[in-house]
Each structure stands twice: as C-alpha cells, then as structure tokens.
N, C-alpha and C positions, 0 to 999 in steps of 0.2 A: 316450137315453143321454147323461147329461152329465156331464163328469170339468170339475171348479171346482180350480182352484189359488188359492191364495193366499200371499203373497211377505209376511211378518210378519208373525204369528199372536198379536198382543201383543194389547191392550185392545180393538181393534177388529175386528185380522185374527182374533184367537180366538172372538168372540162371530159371526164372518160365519160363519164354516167350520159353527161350533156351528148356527147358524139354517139353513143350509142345509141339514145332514144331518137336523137334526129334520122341519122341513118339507117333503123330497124332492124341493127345488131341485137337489142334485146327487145324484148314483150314485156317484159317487168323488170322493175330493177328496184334493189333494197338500198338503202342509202343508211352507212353509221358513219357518226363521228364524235370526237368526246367531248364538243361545245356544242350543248343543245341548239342555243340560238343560232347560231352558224348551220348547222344541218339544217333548223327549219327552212332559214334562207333560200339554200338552197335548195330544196325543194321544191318551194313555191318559186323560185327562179325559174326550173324547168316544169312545172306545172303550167306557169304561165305562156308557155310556149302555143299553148295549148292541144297540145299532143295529146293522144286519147291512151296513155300510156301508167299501167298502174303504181305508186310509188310505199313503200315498207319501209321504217325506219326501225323495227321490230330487229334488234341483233339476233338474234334467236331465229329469225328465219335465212341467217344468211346458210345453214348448212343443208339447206333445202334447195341451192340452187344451182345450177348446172356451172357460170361461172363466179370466181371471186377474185377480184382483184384488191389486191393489200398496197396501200398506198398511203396508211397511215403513217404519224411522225415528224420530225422535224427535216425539213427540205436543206439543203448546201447554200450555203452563203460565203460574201467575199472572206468570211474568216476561218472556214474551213477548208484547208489546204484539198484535202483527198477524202473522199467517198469513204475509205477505212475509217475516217475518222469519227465517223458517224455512228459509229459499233455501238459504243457505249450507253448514249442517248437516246436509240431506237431499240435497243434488245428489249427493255422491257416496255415498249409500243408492241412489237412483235408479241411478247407472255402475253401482254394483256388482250389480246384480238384475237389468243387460241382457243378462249371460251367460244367466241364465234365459229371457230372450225373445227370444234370437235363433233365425229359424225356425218364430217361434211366428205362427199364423195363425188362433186365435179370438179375441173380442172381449175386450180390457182395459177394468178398470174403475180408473182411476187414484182414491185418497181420498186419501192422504199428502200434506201442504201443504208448500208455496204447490200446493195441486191442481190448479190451470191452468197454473201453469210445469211444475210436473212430468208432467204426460199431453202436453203438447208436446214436451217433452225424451225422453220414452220414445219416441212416434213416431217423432220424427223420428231417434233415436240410432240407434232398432234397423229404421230402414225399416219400420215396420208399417202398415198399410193407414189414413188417418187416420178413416176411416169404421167403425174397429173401434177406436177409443180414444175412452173416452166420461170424464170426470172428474164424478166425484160434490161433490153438494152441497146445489146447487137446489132437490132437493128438499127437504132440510133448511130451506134458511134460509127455502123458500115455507110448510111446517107453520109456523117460528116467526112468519111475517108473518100464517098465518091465525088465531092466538092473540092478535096482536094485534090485528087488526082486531074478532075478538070482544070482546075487552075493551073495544074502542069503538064496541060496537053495531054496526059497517059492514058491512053481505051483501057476498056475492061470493065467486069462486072466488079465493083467494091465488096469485100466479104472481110469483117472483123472476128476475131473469137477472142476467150480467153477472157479474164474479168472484167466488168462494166467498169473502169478509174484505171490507175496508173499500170497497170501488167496488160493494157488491149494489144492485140496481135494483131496487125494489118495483115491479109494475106495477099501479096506480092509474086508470089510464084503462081496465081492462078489470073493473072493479067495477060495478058498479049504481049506487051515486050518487056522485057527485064529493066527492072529497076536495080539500080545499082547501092549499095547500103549504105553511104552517107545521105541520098538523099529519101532511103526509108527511115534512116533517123529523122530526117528534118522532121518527114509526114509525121511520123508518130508521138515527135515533141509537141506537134499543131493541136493533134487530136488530143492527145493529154487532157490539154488547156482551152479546148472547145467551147465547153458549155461555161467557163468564166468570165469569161467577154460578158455571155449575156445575161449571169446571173448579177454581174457589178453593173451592168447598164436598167437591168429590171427588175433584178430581185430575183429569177428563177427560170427555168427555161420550161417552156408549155408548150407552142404548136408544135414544135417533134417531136417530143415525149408520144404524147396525145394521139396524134396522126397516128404514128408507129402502135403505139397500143392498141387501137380501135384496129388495125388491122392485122394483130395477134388474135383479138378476139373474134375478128371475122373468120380465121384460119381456122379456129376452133369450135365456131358457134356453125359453120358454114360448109365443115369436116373437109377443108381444100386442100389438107394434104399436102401444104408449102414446105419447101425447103427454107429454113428461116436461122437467123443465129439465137438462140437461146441460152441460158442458162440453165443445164438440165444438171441431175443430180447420177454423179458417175458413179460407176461397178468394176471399173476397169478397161474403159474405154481407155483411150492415149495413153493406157497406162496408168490411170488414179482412180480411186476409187474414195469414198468420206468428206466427197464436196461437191458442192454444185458450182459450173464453170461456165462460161458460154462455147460453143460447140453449135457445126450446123445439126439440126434435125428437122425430120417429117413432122408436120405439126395439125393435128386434126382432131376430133370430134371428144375424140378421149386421150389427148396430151399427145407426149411426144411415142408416135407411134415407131420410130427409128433415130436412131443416134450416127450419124454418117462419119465414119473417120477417115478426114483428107488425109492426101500426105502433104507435110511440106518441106519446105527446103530449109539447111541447117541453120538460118538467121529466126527463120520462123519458129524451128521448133525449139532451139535455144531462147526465147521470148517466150513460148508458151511454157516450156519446162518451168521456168521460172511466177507465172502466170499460176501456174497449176499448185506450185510448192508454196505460195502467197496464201492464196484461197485456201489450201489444206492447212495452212497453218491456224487462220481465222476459225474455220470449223472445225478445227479438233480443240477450242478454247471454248467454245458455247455450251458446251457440259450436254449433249443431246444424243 
C-alpha cells in the first residue's frame, strides 16, 4: 500500500500523479496546488480515466504518506539562462509547501529547480531525515549523455553526477574507451543546453522528466535497491558536506540506503570539485 502525494500538479507534478496511478506505482495519491481550479481539473482528468484509484486534495494529509514529490513553482523558460536562476522565485514556493511536510516521515522526491538547493532547503527546513530526501535529475541528464554518446558511436553505460544545470559531470572514465577532452567538452556543452531546444520548441520538457521520475518512485515504492544518480544530501562523502549534489546511490524502500563514491579521473573530479563548491555555495545562502 502506497499513498504518493504530490506538492504541484502542474506540467510535471500532473503527468507524475497521471503515470503513477496508470501504472500502480501508487494506491492513493493526494494532489495540491495553489490554483484551486487547476487542481480540480486535474483531478477529475485522472478520475476520469477511470481508474478505481482514491484522490485527496486535503494538504494536510500529504504528511501521511509514504511518498512526496515537490514539484511545485515556476518551471524554466527560454528567458531563463540556468536552473540557479530560479533560487529566488521558488524559495518561498519551497517555505510555503513545509507546512505540508512538517511530520512527514516518507521519502521526498525533490524536481523543482535550482533541485539541489531546494531538497536541501526542505530538509533541512522541516528536519526530515537527509537519507529520505533524494532530488531528481541524474537521471535525466545520464539518458541525454547516453544520446550523446550514441551519436558518437561511443559504448558504455551513461552516468552524470554533480548538480542538475550547468556544473553536470559526465562520467567518462567509466565507458569502455577513452574519450579524449576536447571532445568531453563538446558532450558537456550539448548537455548544458539540452532541455532548451525543447523548452523554446514547447514551453517545457515532460516525457523525460516524468518517465525518469515515475521510475525513482518505482525504486522506492518497489524497495529495488537501484543504483541511481541522485541528489542526496552530503556528510562528507567526496569530501563535502552542507549540500545536496547528485551522487550514485542505492535507492530503496526508505531513501538512499548507500552513497557510492566512484573514483574518477582528474578532468572529472576537477568538474565536480567545482560542481560541489557551486552547490555549497547556494546552500550555505538559504539561512537553514
């Protein structure tokens, strides 16, 4: 039995709620957002599917449920350059959705950007366990590194770490042949600027987001144990501690059950070094 909440039901928190009750990630799911009429919509959108699946718009029961995904906020558009940018405009989206989490003791799935200042800033706001606040991303931006790599002929399994926007770390030293580092600049210029293409072509990117989320929560609702790239909130893993980064770890029933620390080679850790000093800089501004 798994009751899913989700904290903004907009482009992305509506396509989660939608994927999970089609594919019986959750048993109930509570739906907020802070335009009544819009949630109702939505609602009766997936109601009318008609799935025999129970729906709560009750904020107040979201800390009753096993998971939560925070997705409220204002989404990236072609006028915002970078994912940082977004700090300002969504911190107090973040305040305002801690009355929903306060008390709450299943696993958070933070996606609303800057995603690693904000799954810190919710931890640490509302005292949550840091081992149950996982921020999404990774996965994402590892599918668009392993598109690229296909485009350039290169095998290997695709693994990103390091912040979801401009500090992502392609890992390269964990491919089958070496890639040489002008052409890990190119790759990592591409990804940069990935999800632009199709936010000036649509407005906002959804079937990856979405996909990749729904099988975060599968990891966790389904206790599989994946190896995954996440956002976890550090103690001295690589070296940092007082942010949350993306990082592989073991992902299961009750958050990140292990923190895995690769090694990599010096272009890599020289990108995440800097990755890491990024991110701590944002979380040690959020006053938390």
């Amino acid at each position: 039995m798994t009751t899913l909440s989700v904290l903004g039901v907009g482009r992305i928190g509506g396509e989660i709620a939608y994927l999970s009750a089609i594919l019986g990630l959750a048993d109930e799911l509570v739906m907020y957002d802070a335009v009544p009429a819009f949630l109702h919509s939505q609602v009766l959108d997936i109601q009318h599917t008609g799935l025999d699946i129970p729906v709560s718009t009750d904020w107040k029961e979201v800390k009753h449920s096993d998971i939560c995904v925070f997705s409220a906020g204002l989404p990236r558009n072609p006028d915002v350059k970078t994912r940082a940018d977004l700090l300002q405009s969504n911190l107090p989206v973040a305040f305002e959705c801690s009355q929903a989490l306060r008390g709450f003791d299943g696993v958070l799935i933070t996606v609303t950007n800057p995603m690693d200042a904000n799954n810190y800033y919710l931890c640490r706001k509302n005292g949550l366990s840091p081992q149950k606040c996982l921020g999404f991303g990774g996965q994402l931006d590892s599918a668009r590194f392993g598109l690229e790599l296909r485009k350039k002929g290169i095998k290997g399994d695709p693994w990103v770490i390091g912040d979801h926007g401009e500090f992502q770390v392609p890992l390269f030293s964990h491919l089958k042949d070496p890639v040489r580092n002008p052409v890990r600049d190119e790759i990592l210029g591409n990804l940069r600027g990935a999800s632009m293409e199709i936010i000036k072509g649509k407005g906002g990117t959804v079937f990856g987001p979405a996909y990749h989320i729904a099988g975060l929560i599968q990891a966790v609702a389904e206790d599989r144990r994946s190896t995954l790239t996440c956002s976890c909130i550090l103690d001295g893993e690589y070296d940092f501690k007082g942010c949350s980064i993306g990082v592989p770890a073991v992902i299961g029933r009750d958050g990140v059950r292990d923190i895995l620390e690769w090694k990599m080679d010096a272009w890599e850790q020289s990108h995440f070094q800097n990755a890491g000093e990024f991110v701590m800089g944002l979380c040690k501004d959020l006053g938390v």
